[in-house]
N, C-alpha and C positions, 0 to 999 in steps of 0.2 A: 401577291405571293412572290417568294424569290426580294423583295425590296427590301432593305436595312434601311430606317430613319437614319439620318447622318448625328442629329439632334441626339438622339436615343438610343444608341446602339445597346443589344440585347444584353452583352457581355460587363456591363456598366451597371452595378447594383448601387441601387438606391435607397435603399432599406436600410435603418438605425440597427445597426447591429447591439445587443444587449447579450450580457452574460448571465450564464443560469445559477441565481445565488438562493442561496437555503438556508436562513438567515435561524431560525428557531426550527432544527429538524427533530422529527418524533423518531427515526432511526438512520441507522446508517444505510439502509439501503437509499431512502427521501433524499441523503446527505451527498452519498457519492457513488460515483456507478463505474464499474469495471472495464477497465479498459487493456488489459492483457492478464497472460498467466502465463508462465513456464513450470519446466520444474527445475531443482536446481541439487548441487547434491549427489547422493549416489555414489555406487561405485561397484563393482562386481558381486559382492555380498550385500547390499543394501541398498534400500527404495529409496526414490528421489523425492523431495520435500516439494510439495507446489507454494510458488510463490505468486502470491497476487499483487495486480496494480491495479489504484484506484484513482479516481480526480474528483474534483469538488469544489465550490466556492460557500465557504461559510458568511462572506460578505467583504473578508480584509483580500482580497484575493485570491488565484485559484493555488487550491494543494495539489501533491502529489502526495500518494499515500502506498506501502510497499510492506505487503506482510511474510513474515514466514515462520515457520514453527523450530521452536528452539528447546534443546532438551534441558529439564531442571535441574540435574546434576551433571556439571560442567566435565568428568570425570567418564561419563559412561557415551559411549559411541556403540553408532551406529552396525558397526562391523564386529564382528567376531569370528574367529579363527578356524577354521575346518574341523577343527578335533576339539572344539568346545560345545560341553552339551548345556544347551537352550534351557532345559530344564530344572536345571540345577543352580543357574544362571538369575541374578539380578536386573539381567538387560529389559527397558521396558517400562521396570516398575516404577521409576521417577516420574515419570509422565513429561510431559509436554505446555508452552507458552506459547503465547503469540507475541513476535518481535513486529510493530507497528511504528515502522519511521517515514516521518512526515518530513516531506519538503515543500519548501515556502513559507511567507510569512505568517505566523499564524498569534495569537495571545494565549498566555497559558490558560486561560477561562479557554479557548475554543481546544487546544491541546487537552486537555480533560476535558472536554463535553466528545471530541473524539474519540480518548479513551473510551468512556461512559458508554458511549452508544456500539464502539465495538465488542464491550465488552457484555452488552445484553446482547446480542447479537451471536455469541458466542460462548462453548460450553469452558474451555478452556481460560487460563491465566491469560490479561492482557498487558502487556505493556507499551505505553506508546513513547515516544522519545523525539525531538528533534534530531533533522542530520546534516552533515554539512552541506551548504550552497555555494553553487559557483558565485563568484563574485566578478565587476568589473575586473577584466585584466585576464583573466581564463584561469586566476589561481584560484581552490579553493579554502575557505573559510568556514569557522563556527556561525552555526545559527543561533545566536543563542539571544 
């Protein structure tokens, strides 16, 4: 007890480290798993939007995946006026998307098997889209 092998030390992993890839997933939970949330948004009259992040390896490398809800007529916001009555009011009734951008390399076969499987996953409109990635140099670039 108390001895460090000099040979061996405890802190020295040995172990093949492998990456967790999901090469033909039956849904997106199998595919990729949640690794923070915020919310984002908001503002004195209006609820804040949760935005989630995901990771994953389809097999070309791992993604990052970044959703939020986005409204379908570009036209109607969030906020309304103190002396506007709700009631009478169009707000709402366009409904709602899912904005799904993907960072990392991915193939647009796996780009749409993403969409695909978010969007059984989901009662709402999906759309997924590549976004930009840093590149060598710390500028950013098109994924495309």
């Amino acid at each position: 007890m108390g001895r460090v092998d000099p040979h061996r030390p405890p802190w020295v992993f040995d172990g093949k480290l492998t990456a967790r890839i999901t090469p033909n997933p039956s849904s997106f939970d199998e595919a990729f798993r949640q690794i923070g949330q915020r919310k984002v948004g908001g503002g004195p009259k209006a609820t804040p939007a949760d935005q989630f992040l995901f990771c994953g390896n389809l097999g070309s490398g791992i993604l990052f995946l970044r959703t939020r809800v986005r409204l379908n007529d570009p036209h109607e916001s969030y906020y309304t006026s103190s002396s506007h009555r709700l009631r009478d009011s169009h707000i709402g009734q366009a409904g709602h998307w899912i904005d799904l951008e993907v960072r990392g390399d991915c193939s647009d076969a796996e780009l749409e098997l993403i969409r695909r499987l978010a969007q059984e996953a989901e009662t709402r409109p999906v759309m997924a889209r590549r976004v930009a990635k840093l590149i060598s140099g710390g500028r950013e670039g098109d994924a495309q």
